[in-house]
Structures are given as C-alpha cells and as structure tokens.
C-alpha positions in Angstrom: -36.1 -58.7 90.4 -39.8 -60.4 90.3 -41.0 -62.2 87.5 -43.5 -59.1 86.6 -40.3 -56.8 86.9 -38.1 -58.9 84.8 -40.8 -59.2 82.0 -41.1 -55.3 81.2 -37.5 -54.6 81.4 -36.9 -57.3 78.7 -40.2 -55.4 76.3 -38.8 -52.1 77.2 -35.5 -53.7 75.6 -37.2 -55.3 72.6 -38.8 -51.9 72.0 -35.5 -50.0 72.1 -34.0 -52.1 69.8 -36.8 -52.6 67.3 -37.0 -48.8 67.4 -33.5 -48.9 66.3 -33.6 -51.2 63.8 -36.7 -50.0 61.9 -35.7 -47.0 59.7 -33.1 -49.1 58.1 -35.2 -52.5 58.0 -37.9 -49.8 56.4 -36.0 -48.8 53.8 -35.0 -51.7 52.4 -39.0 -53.1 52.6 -40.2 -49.8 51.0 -37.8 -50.6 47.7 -38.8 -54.2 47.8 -35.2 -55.1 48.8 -33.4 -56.8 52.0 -30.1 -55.6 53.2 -29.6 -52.7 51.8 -26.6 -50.9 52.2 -27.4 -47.3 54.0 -25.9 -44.3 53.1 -23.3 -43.3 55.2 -22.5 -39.9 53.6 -25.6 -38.6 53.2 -25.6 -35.1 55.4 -21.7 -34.7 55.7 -20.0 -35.8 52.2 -23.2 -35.1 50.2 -26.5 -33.1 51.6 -28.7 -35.6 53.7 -31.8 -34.7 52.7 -33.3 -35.6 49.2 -34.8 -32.1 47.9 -31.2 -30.6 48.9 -29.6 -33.6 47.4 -31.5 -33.2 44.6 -30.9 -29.6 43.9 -27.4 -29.9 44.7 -26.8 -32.3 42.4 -29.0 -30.2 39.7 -27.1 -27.1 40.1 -23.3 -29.2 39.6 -24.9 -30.8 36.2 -26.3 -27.1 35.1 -23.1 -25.4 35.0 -21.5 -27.7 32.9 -22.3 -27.7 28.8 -23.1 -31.0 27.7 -19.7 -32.1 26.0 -20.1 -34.4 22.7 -18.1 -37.3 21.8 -18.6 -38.7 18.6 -19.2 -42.2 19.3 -19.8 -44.7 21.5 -19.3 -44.7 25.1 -17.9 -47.5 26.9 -16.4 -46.1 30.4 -15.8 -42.8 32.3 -13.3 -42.0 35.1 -14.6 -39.7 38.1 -13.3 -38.9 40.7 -14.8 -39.5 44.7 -14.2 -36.9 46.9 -17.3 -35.0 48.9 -19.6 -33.2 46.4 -18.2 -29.7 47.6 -14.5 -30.7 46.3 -15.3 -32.5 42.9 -19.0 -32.2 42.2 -18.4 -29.9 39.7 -15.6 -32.0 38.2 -17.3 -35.4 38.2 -20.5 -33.3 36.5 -18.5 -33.1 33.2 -18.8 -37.0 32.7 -22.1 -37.4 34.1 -24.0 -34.9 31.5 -22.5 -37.8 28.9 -24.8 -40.0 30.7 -28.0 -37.6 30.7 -30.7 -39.0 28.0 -28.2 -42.5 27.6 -29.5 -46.2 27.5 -27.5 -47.7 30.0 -29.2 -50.1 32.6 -26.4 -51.6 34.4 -23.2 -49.3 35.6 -20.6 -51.4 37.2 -18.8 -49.3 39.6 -14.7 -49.7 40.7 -12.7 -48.1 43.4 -10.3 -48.4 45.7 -10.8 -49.6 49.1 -9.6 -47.0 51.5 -10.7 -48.4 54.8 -10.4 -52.5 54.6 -7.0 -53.7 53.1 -7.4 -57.1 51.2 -5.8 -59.4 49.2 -7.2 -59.7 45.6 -11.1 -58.1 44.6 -14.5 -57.5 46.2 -18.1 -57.3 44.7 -20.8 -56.5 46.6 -24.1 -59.0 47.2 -25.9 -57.0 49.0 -29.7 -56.2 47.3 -28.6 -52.5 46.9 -27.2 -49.2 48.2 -29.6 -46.4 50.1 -29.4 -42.6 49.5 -31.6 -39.9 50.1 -32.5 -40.1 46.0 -33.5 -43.9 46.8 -32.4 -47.6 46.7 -30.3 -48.4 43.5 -30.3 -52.0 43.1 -27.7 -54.1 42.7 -27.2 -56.5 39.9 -26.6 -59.9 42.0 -26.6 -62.4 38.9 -23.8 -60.6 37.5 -22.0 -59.7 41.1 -22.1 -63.5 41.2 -21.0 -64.4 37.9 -18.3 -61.9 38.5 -17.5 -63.3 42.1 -17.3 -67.2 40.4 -14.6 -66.4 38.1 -11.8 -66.9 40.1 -10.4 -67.0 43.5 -9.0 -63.6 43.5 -12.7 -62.2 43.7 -14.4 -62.4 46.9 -17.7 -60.6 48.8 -16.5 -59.3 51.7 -18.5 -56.9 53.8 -16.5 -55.3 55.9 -14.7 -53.7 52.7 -18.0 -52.0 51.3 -19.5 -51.0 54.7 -17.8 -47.6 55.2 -16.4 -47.2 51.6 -17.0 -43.9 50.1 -15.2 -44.2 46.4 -18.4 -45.8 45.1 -21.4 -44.4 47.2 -20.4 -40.7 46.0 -21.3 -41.7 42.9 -24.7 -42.6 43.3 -26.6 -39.5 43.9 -25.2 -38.3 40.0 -26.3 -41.4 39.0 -29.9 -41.8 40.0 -30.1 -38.1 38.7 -29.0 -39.0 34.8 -30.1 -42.6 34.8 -33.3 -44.5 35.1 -34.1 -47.7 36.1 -30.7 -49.2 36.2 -28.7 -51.6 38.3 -25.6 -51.7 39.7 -22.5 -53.7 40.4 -20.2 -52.5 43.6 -16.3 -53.4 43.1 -13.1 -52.6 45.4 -10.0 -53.8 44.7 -8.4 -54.7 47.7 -5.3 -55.2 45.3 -4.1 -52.8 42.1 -1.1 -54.4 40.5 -1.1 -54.4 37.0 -2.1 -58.4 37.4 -4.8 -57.9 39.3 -6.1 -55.2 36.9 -6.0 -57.3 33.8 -7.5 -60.5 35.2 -10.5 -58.2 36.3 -10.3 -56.2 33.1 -10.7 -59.9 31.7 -13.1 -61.2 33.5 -15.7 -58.3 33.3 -15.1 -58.1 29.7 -16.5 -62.2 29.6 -19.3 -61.9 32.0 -20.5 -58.4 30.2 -20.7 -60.7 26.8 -20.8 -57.6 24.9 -23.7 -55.7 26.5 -24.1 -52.5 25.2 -26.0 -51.4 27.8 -23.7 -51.6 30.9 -21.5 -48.6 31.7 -17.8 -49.2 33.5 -16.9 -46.3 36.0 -13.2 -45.6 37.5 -13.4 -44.1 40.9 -10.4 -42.0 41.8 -8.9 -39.0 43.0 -5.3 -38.2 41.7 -2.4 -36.7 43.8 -3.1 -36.2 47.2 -1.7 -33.7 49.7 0.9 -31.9 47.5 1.5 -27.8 46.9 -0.5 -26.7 44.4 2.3 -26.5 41.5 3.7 -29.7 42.2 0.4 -31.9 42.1 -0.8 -30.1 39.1 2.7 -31.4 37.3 2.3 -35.0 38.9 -1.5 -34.7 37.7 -0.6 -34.1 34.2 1.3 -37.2 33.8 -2.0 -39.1 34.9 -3.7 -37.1 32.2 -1.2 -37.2 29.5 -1.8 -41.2 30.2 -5.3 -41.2 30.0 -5.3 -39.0 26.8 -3.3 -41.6 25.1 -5.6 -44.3 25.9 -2.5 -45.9 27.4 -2.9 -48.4 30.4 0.2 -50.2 30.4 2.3 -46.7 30.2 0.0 -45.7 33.0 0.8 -48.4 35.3 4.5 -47.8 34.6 4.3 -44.4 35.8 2.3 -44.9 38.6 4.6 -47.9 39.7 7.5 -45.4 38.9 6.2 -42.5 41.0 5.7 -40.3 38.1 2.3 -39.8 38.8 -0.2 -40.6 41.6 -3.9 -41.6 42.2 -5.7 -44.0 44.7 -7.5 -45.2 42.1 -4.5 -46.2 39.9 -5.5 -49.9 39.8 -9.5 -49.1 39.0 -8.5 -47.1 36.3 -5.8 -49.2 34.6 -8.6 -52.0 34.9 -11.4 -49.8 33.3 -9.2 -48.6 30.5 -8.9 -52.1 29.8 -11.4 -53.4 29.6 -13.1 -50.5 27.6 -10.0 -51.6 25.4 -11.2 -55.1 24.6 -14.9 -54.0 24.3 -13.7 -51.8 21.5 -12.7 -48.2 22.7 -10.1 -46.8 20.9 -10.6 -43.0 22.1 -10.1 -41.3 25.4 -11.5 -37.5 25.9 -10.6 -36.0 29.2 -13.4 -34.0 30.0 -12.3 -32.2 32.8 -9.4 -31.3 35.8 -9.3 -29.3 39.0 -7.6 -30.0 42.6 -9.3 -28.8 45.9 -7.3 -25.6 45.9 -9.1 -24.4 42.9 -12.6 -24.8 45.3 -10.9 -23.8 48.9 -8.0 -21.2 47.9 -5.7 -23.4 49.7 -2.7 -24.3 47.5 -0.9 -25.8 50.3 -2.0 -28.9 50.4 -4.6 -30.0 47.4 -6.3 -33.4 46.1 -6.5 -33.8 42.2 -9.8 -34.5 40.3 -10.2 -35.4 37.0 -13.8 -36.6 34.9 -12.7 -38.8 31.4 -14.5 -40.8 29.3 -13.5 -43.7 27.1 -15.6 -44.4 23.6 -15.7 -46.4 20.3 -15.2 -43.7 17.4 -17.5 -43.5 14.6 -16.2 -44.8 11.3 
C-alpha cells in the first residue's frame, strides 16, 4: 500500500470511529457533564423516545390518586421491572414525590449482571435518558465510597444494570433539579445491609432533603397463587416496619425478592433517621398485566415516613 493509500484508509478509520463516538460524547457535552452513563433501556424496557417517554410516564402517574401520608417522608420501595410490568405499580410511590423538596435521591438495588463482594457507588458525572442527564452527586458517592473497604466503584457492575436506571424516567418527571447517588450491592447479608444502612445515615448528616429508594421486584417465576402467598409475607414485613424479621424470612425462604438486601438497608436506615411508619402503597405481579398466571414476578410500591405528633 503507498504512502498516499495508507494515509486515507487511516482518516476513513478516524472518521468511522469519531462518527461512532459522537452521540454519546455529545450527550454528555450538551448537560455540561463527562462520562455519562447512556441509557441502555431506552426503546425496549422503557419507550426510547422522549415525547413517548414522556407521555408514558404521564399516563402511569394519572391513573393513580395521589395517596397521603401524614408525615414525613424518608424512603420508598419500588420495584424495577420494564415500565409495561410495574409502571403502574411503582406510580403509586412516585405521585408522593410530585410537588416534594427533595434534591438528592440515593438510589439502591441489586446487581443482577456483575456479582461482587461487598457495595458499589457509581462516580460517573450522571446517567442519560431520553428525559435528560440526571447528575450524579460525586461528593457524597465519595464520601460514601471512603467509609470503608466494603464500598467500592466498580464499573462493570453499573454498566448494564437496570434496577436503578428504570427509575429515572419517574424521577425526572416528579422532581426537579436534583442529584443522584447510584448504589448496588454486590452483597445482601444482613451485615452488609446495616454497615451501609450506617454509613449513609452518617454521610446524609440529617439532610432532609435526600430521598432513599429500594429497588426490587419480589417473587420471581412462581404460579400465580403461590407467589401472591410468598408476596404477602414480604408485605406483612414491610407493613410492620420490621427489617430484622424481614431478613429472617428472606434468609428462611418464607418470602423472596432480589432486592431483599436494598430493602432491609433502606428500612434501616429510614429507621435511624427517624421513620417509625411504613404504608404499602401498592401490589401486583405480571400476571395481573399479561393474563399469564403461570409464571409471574411480584411488584410492590411502599413508603417509609416520620409520623406527625
């Protein structure tokens, strides 16, 4: 190959793979942000476009009446399955948030894809949707991070994850100008939940502006009748604002979730900032979407709260 021949089959190249790179380089410059996490739901778990995003989203939150809790809020549980399965079910905790104050939302799930010892929060500068960039909260993903050797940033664990993106299409629709913080545990013994459920509960130095959020789906793959039954213990758990009993029954069998170990952790830690109430706001299982009882997922929307005195 001559020199002249070599030369234009390395620009074609450079084109190619600037042409590649752009969109997401581009989205990250138009929010004012580097590396930002892009969607990868957008058009199969969730519409990929933003006015059908946005209407989608609109239409979950509008058939819901907005519940009332008299008090505080301090955490909600939803669950993170596409939009078509528990949109509707996750809608019932995210009307609480509609007209709230909260500017930071830390977000914790399970990691599905990556398995890990201990806990991972995201550094990246924020997470992509059609809605937007939501940014992330890096001084307290840090803080978080430097607490202890059980919490690490790994990448790999965040790159495909869907427990926490799913969420962040209801979010940018009831909040405004907020941050986030992008958790997975790698790990969900009851250890590793209280050491988190510790450590958030120091670096949040009673903020009353910062929302926790459970992501988790309940039983998965059961006939109808018997995952509604293994559901109800979860619930009857939640309903009692009991975490330890919780993590017994899990560990026991007597109930199931993916999202056991986000859970436990959120409950708490909405303990020690000074919930005392749990509402469970709402419950359905794929086959109440599909028709299919053969083989269903459970989805459940709670919220944790501070009672008036």
């Amino acid at each position: 190959m001559n020199t002249h021949l070599f030369r234009a089959f390395v620009l074609a190249h450079l084109v190619i793979f600037a042409l590649w790179l752009f969109p997401a380089y581009a989205a990250g410059e138009q929010s004012g942000l580097k590396d930002v996490r892009p969607s990868v739901l957008a058009g199969t778990w969730y519409p990929g476009s933003q006015d059908a995003l946005a209407k989608s989203i609109a239409g979950y939150l509008s058939r819901v009446k907005p519940p009332h809790i008299d008090g505080e809020l301090k955490a909600v549980i939803v669950p993170h399955a596409g939009h078509r399965y528990s949109g509707q079910v996750a809608a019932h905790a995210y009307r609480l948030l509609e007209g709230s104050q909260f500017r930071r939302v830390i977000l914790i799930g399970p990691s599905h894809r990556v398995a890990f010892e201990g806990v991972s929060v995201n550094l990246q500068s924020g997470y992509k949707t059609p809605l937007g960039v939501v940014p992330i909260d890096q001084k307290m993903a840090k803080k978080i991070l430097d607490s202890g050797p059980h919490i690490r940033w790994l990448r790999r664990a965040h790159a495909q994850e869907h427990c926490l993106e799913i969420q962040l299409p209801f979010l940018q629709t009831v909040l405004h100008n907020f941050q986030i913080v992008p958790i997975l545990m790698g790990q969900q013994d009851y250890d590793t939940c209280s050491s988190l459920a510790n450590t958030l509960v120091q670096v949040m130095g009673g903020a009353q502006d910062t929302l926790i959020l459970a992501s988790s789906d309940l039983s998965h793959f059961y006939p109808y009748d018997r995952a509604r039954a293994l559901d109800l213990e979860f619930i009857k758990r939640v309903k009692g604002f009991d975490p330890e009993g919780l993590a017994k029954d899990l560990s026991a069998g007597k109930c199931k979730a993916c999202g056991g170990g986000p859970v436990i952790t959120t409950m708490l830690a909405a303990r020690k900032l000074g919930a005392d109430r749990a509402v469970v706001l709402n419950y359905a299982n794929s086959g109440d979407v599909t028709g299919d009882h053969s083989s269903v997922v459970g989805y459940m929307a709670a919220a944790l709260y501070c009672a008036r005195p």
